[in-house]
N, C-alpha and C positions, 0 to 999 in steps of 0.2 A: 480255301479254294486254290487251288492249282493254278499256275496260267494256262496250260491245256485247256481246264475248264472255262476259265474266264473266255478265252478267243472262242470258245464252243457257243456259253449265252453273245458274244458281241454279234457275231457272225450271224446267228438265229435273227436278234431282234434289232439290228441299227439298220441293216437295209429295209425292213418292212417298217420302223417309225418313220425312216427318211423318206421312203418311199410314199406312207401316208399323208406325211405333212405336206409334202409337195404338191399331192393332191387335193388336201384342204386349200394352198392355196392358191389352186390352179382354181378350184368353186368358188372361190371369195374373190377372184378377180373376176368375176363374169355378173356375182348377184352383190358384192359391196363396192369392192373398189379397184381398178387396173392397178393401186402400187401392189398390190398382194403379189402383180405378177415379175414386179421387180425384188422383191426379197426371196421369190421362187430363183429369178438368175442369180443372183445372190448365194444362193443356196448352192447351187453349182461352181459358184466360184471358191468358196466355204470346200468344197468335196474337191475339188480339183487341187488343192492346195494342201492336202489331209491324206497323206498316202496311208494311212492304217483306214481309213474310210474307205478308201478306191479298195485297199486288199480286201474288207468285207464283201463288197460286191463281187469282187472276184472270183472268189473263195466259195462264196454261193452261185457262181452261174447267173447273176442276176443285174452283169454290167448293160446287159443290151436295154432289159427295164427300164434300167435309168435315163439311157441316151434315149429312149425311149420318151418319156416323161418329160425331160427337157426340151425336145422339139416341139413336141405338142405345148410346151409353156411357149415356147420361142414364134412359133406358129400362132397362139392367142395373142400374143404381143399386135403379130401382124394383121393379124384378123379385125381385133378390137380396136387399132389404127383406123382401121378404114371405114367402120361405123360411126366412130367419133373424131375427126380429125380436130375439130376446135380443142377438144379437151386435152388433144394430146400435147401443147404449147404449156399449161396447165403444169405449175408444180409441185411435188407431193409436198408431206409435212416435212420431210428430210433434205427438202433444196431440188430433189432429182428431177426429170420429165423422161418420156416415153418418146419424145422427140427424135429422137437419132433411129427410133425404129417407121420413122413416116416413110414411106417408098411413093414416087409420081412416076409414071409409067408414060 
């Protein structure tokens, strides 16, 4: 295979896995558990750091998706704070908490 071809499949199918998994686990922090929605920020810190990643999006037309995607994670963060504020002191299996996203008004 050519690299022409290869950037042709990456281009096709790493924004639509990225895109789906982010979605998986934008679902799994709502029906199992709110860390799903920290490896979802995770995931964008992973893409932000990965300029052949950012050029897929690119390349497709499909950066806005993404910023897209991430608010709406960034946004459940905030949402799911405010339905559970006790839990949110709570720490996952990996040390972290959801803490720094608590907001009082």
């Amino acid at each position: 295979m050519s690299a022409e071809e290869l950037k042709m499949i990456r281009d096709a199918y790493l924004p639509e896995m990225i895109l789906a998994y982010n979605s998986a686990l934008h679902c799994a922090a709502h029906l199992v558990t709110r860390e799903h929605l920290l490896k979802s920020l995770d995931l964008a810190t992973i893409l932000a750091e990965k300029q052949t990643l950012i050029d897929c999006f690119t390349a497709t037309g499909r950066v806005g998706e993404l910023v897209d995607a991430f608010a709406l994670t960034s946004r459940a963060v905030l949402t799911l704070n405010e339905k559970s504020s006790k839990s949110s002191k709570k720490r996952t299996r990996s040390g972290r908490t959801l803490g720094i996203w608590d907001i009082t008004v």
